[in-house]
N, C-alpha and C positions, 0 to 999 in steps of 0.2 A: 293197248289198254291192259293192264294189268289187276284182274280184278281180286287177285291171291293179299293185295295190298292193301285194298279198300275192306276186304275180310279183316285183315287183322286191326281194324277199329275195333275198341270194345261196344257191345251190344250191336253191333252189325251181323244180322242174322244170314245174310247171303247176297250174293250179287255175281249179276252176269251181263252176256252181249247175246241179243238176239239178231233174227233177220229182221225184216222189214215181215214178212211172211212169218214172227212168229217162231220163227225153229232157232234151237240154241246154238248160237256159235262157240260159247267160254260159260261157264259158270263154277263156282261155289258156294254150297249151302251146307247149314248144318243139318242134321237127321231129323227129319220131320217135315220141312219145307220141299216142296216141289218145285223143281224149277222151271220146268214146261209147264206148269200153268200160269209161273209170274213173267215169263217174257211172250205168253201168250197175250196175258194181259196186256204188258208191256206196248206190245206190237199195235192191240186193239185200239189203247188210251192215243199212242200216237197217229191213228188214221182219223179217229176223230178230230183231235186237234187240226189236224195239216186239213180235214173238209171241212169243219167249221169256220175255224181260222184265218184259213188258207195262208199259212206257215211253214213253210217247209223244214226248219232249223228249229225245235223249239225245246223244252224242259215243262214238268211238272213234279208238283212234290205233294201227297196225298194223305192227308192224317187219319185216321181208324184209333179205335179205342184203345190200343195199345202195341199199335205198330204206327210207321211211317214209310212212305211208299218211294220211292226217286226214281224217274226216269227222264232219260234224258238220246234226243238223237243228235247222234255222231256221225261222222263220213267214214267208221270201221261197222256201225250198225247201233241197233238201239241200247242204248246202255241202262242199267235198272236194279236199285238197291231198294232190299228191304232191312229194318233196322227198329230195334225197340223204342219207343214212342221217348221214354228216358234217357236211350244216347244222347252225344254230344251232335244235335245235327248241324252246327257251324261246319264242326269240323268233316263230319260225313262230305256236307255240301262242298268244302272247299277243297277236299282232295278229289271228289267228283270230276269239279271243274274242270281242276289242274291235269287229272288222267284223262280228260277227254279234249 
């Protein structure tokens, strides 16, 4: 996973790999963003899915007033971009995919 790549989208605020557990494996963000609490999240958004769902493999994508949220599990761990509500999110989404 290379998320130094998925960074250089414009208006992609940050993005990383967490554990299953939550803790960062890889990230990059810009100054202001914390990254231990979005793959906190990350990790959280994904245990519900996998217990409600009961999914093991899955993605979501989260709109807010002026962000957009991407996570997504992989077999390297949970993967998880945040990105301005106005990026291009095709394009976010499709090198997502592509990197995971």
């Amino acid at each position: 996973m290379k998320v130094d790549e998925i960074t250089k989208i414009p208006k992609v605020l940050g993005a990383g790999l967490a554990t299953d557990d939550g803790f960062i494996i890889e990230s990059k963000f810009i100054v202001g963003y914390d990254p231990e609490k979005f793959s906190s999240m990350a990790a959280q958004i994904m245990k519900r899915i996998k217990k409600c769902l009961n999914i093991e493999k899955t993605s979501a994508i989260f709109y807010a007033s002026n962000s957009v949220f991407f996570v997504k599990n992989t077999e390297e761990g949970i993967f998880f971009v945040i990105c301005k509500k106005d990026a291009n999110i095709g394009l976010v989404k499709i090198n997502i995919d592509r990197k995971t």
